[in-house]
C-alpha positions as a printed NumPy array, in Angstrom:
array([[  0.   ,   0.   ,   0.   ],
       [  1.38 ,   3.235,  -0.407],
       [  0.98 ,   6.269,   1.828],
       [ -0.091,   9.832,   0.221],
       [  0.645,  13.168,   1.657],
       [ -0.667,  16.369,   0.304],
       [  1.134,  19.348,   0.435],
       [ -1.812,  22.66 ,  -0.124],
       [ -1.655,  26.324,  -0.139],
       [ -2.084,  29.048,  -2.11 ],
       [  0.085,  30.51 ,  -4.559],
       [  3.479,  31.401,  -3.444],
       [  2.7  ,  30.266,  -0.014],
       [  6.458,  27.612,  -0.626],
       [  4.599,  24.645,  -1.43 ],
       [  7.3  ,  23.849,  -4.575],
       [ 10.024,  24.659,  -1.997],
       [  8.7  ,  22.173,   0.085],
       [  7.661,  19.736,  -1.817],
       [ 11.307,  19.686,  -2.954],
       [ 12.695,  19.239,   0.537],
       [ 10.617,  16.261,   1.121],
       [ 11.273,  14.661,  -1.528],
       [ 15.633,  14.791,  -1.021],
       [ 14.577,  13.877,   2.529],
       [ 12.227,  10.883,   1.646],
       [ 14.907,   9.578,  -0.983],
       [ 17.954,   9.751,   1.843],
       [ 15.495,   7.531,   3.997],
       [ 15.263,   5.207,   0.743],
       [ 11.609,   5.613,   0.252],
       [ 10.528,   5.242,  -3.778],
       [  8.606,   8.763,  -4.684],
       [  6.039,   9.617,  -6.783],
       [  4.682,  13.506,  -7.267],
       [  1.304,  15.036,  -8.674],
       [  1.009,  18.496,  -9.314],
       [ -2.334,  19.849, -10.104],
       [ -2.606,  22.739, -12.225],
       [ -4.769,  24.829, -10.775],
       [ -4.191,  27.966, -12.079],
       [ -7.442,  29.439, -14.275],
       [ -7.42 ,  30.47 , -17.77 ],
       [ -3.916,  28.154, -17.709],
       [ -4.362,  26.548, -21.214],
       [ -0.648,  24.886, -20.999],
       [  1.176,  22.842, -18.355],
       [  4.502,  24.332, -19.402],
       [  4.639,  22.769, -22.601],
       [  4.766,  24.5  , -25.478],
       [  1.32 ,  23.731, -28.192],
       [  3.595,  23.455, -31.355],
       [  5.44 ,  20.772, -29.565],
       [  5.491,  16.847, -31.468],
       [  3.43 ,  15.259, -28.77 ],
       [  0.961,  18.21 , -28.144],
       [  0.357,  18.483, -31.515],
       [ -0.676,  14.476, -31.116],
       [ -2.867,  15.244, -28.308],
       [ -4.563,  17.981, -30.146],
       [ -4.872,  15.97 , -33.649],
       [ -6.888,  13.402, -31.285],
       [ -4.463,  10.653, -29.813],
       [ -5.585,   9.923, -26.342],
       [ -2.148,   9.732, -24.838],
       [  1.131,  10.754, -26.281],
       [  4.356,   9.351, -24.662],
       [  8.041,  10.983, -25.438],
       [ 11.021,   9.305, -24.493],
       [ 14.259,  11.259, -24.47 ],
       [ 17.678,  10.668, -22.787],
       [ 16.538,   9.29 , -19.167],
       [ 12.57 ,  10.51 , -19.321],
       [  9.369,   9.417, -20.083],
       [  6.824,  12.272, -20.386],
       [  3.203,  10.616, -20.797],
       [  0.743,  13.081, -21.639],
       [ -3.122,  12.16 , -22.316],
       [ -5.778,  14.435, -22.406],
       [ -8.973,  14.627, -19.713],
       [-11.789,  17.002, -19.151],
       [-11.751,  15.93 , -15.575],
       [ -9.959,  13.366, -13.854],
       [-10.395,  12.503,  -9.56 ],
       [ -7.011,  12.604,  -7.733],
       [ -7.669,   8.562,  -6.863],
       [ -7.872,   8.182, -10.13 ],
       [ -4.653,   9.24 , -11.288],
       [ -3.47 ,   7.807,  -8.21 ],
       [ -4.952,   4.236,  -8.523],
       [ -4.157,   4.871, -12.986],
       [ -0.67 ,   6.702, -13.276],
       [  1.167,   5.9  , -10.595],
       [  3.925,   3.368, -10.026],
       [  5.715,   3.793,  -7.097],
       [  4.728,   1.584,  -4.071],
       [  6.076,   3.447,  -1.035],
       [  4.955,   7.417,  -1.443],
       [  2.626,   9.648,  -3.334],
       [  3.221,  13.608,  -2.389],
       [  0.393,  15.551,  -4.   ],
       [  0.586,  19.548,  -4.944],
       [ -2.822,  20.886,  -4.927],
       [ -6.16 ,  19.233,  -5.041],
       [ -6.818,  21.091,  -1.607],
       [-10.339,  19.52 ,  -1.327],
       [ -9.133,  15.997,  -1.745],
       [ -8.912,  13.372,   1.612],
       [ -5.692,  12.849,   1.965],
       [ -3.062,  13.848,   4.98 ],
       [ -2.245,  17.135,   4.699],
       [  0.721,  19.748,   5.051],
       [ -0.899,  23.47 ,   5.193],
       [  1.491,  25.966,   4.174],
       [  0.03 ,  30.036,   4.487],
       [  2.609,  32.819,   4.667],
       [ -0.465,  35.136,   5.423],
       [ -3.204,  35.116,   8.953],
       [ -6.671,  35.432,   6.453],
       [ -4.941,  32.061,   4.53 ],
       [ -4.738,  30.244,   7.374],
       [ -8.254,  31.085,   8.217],
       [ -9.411,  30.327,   4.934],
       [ -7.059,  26.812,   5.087],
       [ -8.137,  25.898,   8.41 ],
       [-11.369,  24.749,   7.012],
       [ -9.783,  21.995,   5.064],
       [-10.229,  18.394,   5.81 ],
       [ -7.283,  16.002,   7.21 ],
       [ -5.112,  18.296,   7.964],
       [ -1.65 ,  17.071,  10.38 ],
       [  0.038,  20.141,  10.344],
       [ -0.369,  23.883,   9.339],
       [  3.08 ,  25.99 ,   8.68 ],
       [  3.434,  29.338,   8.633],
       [  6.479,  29.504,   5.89 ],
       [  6.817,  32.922,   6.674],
       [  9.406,  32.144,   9.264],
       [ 11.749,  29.295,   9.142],
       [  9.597,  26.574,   8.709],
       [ 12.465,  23.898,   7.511],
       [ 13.035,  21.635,  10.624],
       [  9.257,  21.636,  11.791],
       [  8.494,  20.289,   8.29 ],
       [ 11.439,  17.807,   8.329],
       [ 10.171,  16.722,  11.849],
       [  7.036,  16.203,  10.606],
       [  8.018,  14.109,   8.111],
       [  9.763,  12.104,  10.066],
       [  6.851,  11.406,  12.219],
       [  4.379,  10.961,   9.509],
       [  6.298,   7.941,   7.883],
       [  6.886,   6.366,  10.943],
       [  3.002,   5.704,  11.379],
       [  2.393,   2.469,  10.108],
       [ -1.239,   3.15 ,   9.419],
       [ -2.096,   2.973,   5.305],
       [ -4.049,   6.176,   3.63 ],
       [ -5.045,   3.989,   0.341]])
């Protein structure tokens, strides 16, 4: 079973920072990591990828998936109008130890909170599952790490 910890907040509240962090940390304690991002950003038509690219031009000719292999990646793209987190979860993803998440603040998963502002963390406090909120306005680094620590040390399954 693997264990899935979300990491929510709103725009530049260090969620990429951190999200980084645990992921070095998680690979020196030998855990195998997978990451979702969701792209939550309206009006967002691209996910970094430039439209006149080979395997967007696939996508948007009507292939359902388009996969690009190039030195020591795999980039799998296929194309949804709206897809569950458990979905991609139970669908996409390989890894058998660890699944951080970015976004998808209303899914059920344990959560990190990260707000660098007091009306965020009010707004963030209503969220469900939530094991710790972190104000990343002040050095947040070693309560995070701590946490993480903690969190996969509990032997108890989330999927």
């Amino acid at each position: 079973m693997v264990k899935v910890l979300q990491v929510v907040g709103f725009k530049k509240s260090g969620k990429t920072t951190t999200m980084n962090r645990i992921i070095k940390q998680l690979k020196a304690m030998n855990y195998e990591v997978s990451v979702i991002k969701h792209h939550g950003e309206i009006g967002g038509q691209e996910i970094d990828i430039p439209r006149t690219r080979d395997h967007i031009t696939y996508i948007e000719s009507g292939a359902d998936e388009s996969i690009v292999q190039g030195y020591t990646y795999i980039h799998k793209l296929r194309k949804n109008d709206s897809i569950e987190l458990q979905t991609i979860i139970d669908e996409e993803v390989t890894c058998k130890d660890i699944v951080l998440v970015e976004g998808y603040k209303q899914a059920h998963y344990d959560k990190i909170v990260l707000y660098n502002k007091a009306e965020d963390k009010e707004i963030l406090s209503q969220l469900q599952n939530i094991k710790i909120m972190v104000d990343t306005s002040v050095d947040s680094e070693q309560v995070i790490k701590e946490f993480i620590q903690s969190w996969v040390g509990d032997i108890r399954e989330t999927i």
